[in-house]
C-alpha positions in Angstrom: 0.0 0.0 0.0 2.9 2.3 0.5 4.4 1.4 -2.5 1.6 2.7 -3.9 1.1 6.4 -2.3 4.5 6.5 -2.8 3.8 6.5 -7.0 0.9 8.0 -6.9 2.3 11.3 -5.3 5.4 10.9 -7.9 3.1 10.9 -10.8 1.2 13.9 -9.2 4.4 16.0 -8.9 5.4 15.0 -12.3 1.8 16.0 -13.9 2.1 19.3 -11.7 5.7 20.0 -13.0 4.7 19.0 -16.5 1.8 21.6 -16.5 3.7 24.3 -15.2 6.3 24.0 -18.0 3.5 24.1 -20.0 2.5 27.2 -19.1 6.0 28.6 -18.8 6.4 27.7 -22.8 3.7 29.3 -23.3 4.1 32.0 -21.6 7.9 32.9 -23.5 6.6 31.6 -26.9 3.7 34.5 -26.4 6.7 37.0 -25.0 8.9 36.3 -27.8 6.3 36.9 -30.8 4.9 40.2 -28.5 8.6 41.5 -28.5 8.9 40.7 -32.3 6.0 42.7 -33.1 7.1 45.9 -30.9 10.6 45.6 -32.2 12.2 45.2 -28.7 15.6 44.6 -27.8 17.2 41.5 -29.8 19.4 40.5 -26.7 16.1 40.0 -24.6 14.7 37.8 -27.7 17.5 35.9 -27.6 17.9 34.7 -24.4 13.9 33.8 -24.1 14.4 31.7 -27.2 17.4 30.0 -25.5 15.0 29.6 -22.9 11.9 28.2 -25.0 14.5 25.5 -26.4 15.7 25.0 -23.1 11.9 24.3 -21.4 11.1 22.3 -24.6 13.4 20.0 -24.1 13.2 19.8 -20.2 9.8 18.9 -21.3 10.3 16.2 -23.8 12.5 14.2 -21.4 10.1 14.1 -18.9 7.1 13.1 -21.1 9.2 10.2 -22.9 
């Protein structure tokens, strides 16, 4: 029986980290094509598209 709290609350923490990278891509993806169509700073664009390609990945080694 502990065995199995013990997963359940691991799948829960990965579901709630999962979802909040989620939102975090979303989040820059909607930053970065905001600052695009202002015309901001290209230093800021860059390092949120490191950080998109960062999360994205984060986020395909968890779900696989």
């Amino acid at each position: 029986m502990q065995i199995l709290t013990v997963k359940l609350k691991r799948q829960k923490r990965k579901a709630d980290h999962v979802k909040f990278l989620q939102e975090t891509i979303t989040e820059l993806n909607n930053g970065i094509v905001r600052d695009v169509i202002k015309g901001n700073d290209k230093l800021k664009l860059y390092n949120k598209a490191k950080l998109l390609k960062k999360y994205n990945r984060r986020l395909q080694l968890i779900l696989y």
